[in-house]
PAZAPA-4460 file (N, C-alpha, C; in steps of 0.05 Angstrom, whole numbers, plus 32768, in hexadecimal, padded with zeros to 4 digits):
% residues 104
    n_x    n_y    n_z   ca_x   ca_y   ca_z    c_x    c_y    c_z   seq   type   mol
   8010   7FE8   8000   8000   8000   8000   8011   8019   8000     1      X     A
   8027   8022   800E   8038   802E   8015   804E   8035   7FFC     2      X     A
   804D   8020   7FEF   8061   8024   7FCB   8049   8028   7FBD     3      X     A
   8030   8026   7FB8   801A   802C   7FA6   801C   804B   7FAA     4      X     A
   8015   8055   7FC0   8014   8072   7FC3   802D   807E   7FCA     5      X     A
   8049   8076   7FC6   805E   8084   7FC2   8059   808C   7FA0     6      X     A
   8056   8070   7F95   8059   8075   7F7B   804A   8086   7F6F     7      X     A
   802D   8085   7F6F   8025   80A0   7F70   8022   80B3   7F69     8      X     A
   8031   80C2   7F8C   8041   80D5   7F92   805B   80D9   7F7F     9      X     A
   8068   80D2   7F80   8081   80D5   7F6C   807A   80D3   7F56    10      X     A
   8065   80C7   7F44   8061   80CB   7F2B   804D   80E9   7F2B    11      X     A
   8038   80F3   7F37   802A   8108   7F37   8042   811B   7F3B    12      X     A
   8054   811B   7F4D   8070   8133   7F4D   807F   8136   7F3F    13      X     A
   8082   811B   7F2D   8093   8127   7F12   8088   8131   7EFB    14      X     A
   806D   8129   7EF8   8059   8133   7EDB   805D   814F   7EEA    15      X     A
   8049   8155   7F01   805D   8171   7F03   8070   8186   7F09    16      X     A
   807E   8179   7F07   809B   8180   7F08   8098   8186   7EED    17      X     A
   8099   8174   7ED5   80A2   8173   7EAF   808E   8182   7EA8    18      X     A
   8071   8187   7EB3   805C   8197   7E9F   8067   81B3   7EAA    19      X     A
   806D   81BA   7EC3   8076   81DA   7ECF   8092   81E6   7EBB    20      X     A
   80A4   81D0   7EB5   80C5   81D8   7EAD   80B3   81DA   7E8D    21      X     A
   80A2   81D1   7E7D   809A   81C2   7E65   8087   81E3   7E5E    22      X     A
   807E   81EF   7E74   806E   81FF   7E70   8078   8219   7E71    23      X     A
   8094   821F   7E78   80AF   8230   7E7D   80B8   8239   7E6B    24      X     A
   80C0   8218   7E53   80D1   8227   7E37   80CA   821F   7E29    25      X     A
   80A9   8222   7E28   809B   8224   7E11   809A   8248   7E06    26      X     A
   809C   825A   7E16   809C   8274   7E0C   80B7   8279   7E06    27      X     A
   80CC   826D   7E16   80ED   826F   7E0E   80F7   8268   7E00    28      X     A
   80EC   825A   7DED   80EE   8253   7DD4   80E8   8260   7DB9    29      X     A
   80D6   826C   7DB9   80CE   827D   7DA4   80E3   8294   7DA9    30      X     A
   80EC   82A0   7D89   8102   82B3   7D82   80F5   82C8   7D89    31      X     A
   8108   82E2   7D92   80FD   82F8   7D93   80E7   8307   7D81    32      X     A
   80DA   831A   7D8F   80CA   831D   7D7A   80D7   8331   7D5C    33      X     A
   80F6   833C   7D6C   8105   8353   7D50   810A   8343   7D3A    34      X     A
   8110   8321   7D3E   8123   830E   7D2D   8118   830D   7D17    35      X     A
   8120   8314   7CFF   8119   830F   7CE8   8111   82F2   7CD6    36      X     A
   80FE   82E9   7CD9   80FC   82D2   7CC6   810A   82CC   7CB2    37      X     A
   811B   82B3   7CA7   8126   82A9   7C9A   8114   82A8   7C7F    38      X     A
   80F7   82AA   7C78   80F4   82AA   7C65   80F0   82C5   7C58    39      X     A
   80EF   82DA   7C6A   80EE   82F2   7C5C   8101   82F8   7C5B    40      X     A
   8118   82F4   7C64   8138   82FC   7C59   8140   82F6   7C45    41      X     A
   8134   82D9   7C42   813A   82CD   7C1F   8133   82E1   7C0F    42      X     A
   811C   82E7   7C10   810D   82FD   7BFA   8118   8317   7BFE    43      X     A
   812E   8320   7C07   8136   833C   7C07   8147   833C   7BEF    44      X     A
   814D   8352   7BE7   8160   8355   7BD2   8177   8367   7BDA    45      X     A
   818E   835E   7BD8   81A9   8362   7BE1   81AA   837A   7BCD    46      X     A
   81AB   838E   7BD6   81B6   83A7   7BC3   81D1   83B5   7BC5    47      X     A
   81D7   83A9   7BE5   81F7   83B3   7BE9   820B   83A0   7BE7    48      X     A
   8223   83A7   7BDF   8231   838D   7BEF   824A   8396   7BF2    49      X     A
   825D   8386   7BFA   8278   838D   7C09   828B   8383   7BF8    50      X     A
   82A3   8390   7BEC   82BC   8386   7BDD   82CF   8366   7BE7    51      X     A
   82C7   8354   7BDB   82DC   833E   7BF0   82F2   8346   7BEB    52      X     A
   82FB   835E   7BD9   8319   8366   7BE1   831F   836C   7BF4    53      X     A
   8318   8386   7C00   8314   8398   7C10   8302   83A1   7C1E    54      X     A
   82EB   8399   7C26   82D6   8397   7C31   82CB   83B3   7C27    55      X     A
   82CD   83C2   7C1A   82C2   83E3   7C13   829F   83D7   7C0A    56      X     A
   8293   83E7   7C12   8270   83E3   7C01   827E   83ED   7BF0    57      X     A
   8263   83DF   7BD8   8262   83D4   7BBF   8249   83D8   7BB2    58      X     A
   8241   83E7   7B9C   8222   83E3   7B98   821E   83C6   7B8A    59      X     A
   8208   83C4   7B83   820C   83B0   7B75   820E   83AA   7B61    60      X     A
   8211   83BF   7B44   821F   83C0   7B30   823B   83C1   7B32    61      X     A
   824D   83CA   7B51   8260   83C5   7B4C   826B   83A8   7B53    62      X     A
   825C   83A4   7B6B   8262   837E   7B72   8260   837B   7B59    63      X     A
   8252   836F   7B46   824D   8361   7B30   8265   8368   7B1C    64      X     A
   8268   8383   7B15   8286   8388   7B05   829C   837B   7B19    65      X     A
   829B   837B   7B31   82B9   8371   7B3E   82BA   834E   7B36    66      X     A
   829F   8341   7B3C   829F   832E   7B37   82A7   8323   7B1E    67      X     A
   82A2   8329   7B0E   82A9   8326   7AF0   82C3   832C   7AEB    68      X     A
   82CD   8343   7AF0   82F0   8340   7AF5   82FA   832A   7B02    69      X     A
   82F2   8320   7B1B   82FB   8311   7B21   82FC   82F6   7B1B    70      X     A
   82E8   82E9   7B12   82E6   82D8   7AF5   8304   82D7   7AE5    71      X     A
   8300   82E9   7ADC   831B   82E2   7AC6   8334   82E0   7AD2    72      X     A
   833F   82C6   7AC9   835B   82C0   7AD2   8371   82BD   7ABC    73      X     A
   8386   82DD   7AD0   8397   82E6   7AB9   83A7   82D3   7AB2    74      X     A
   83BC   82D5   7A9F   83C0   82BD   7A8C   83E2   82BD   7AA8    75      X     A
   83E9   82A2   7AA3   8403   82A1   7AB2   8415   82A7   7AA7    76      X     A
   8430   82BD   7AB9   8449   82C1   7AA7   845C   82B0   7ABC    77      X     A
   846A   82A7   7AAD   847D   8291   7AC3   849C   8299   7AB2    78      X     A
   84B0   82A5   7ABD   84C7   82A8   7AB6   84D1   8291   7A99    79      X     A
   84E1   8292   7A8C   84DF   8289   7A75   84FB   8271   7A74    80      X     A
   850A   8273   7A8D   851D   8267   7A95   851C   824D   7AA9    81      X     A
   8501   8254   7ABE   84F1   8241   7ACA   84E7   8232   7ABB    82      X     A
   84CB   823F   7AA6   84D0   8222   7A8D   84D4   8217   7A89    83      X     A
   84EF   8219   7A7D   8501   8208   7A79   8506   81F7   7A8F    84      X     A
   8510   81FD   7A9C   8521   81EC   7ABE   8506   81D8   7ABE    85      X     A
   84E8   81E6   7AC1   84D8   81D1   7AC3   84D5   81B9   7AAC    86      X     A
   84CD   81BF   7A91   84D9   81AB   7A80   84ED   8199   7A83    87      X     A
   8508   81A3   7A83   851A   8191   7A89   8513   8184   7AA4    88      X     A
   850C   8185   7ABA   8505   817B   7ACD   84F4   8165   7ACA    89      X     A
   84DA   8171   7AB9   84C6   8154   7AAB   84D4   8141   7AA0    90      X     A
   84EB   8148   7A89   84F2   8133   7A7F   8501   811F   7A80    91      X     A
   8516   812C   7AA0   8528   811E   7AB2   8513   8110   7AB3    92      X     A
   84FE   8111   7ACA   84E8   8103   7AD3   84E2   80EE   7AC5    93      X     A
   84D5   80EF   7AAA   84CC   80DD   7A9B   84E7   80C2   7A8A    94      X     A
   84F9   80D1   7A96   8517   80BB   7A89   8513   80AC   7AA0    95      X     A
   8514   80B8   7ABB   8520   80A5   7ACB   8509   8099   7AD8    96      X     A
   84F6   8093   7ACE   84D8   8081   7ACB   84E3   806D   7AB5    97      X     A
   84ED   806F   7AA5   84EF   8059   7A8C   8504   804B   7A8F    98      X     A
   8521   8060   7A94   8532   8050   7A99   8542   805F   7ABC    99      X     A
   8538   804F   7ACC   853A   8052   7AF1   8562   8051   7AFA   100      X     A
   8574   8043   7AE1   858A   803D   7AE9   85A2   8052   7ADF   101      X     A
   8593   806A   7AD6   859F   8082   7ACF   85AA   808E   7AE3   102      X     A
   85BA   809C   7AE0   85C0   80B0   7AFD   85B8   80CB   7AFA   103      X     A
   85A4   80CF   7AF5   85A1   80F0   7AEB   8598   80F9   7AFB   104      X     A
***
């Protein structure tokens, strides 16, 4: 009789115990009311923006011209003597793949 009505007791004190803490951060949960919704941010239109050079604002005809510069990749100049050194280097390479008992 004595464990029937402990149990109970201990089960009526923990339902409320969990419905009181359950009934707490249910309002602590919801975002402020300033916070901007994620789906109306999607729908904004970015009119400014910032240089990833230099962080300077940017309108947005100029982001778009920077962008497009940046696109193109200037052509490589590599010393004309390195070249070479690199060639000959490949072709060391490729000898001593065919024949390994060279000393080069």
């Amino acid at each position: 009789m004595k464990r029937i009505i402990f149990f109970v007791l201990s089960m009526s004190i923990s339902i409320l115990v969990g419905l009181s803490n359950h009934l707490g951060t249910a309002v602590m949960a919801l975002p402020p009311p300033e916070d901007l919704p994620e789906e109306i941010s999607r729908t904004e239109i970015i009119i400014e923006a910032r240089s990833p050079i230099d962080g300077k604002p940017l309108t947005a005809a100029q982001y778009a011209e920077l962008q497009e510069r940046l696109q193109v990749i200037p052509p490589r100049q590599l010393d004309p003597k390195i070249r070479d050194q690199i060639f000959l280097l490949r072709i060391r390479k490729a000898l001593l793949q065919i024949f390994p008992f060279l000393g080069i």
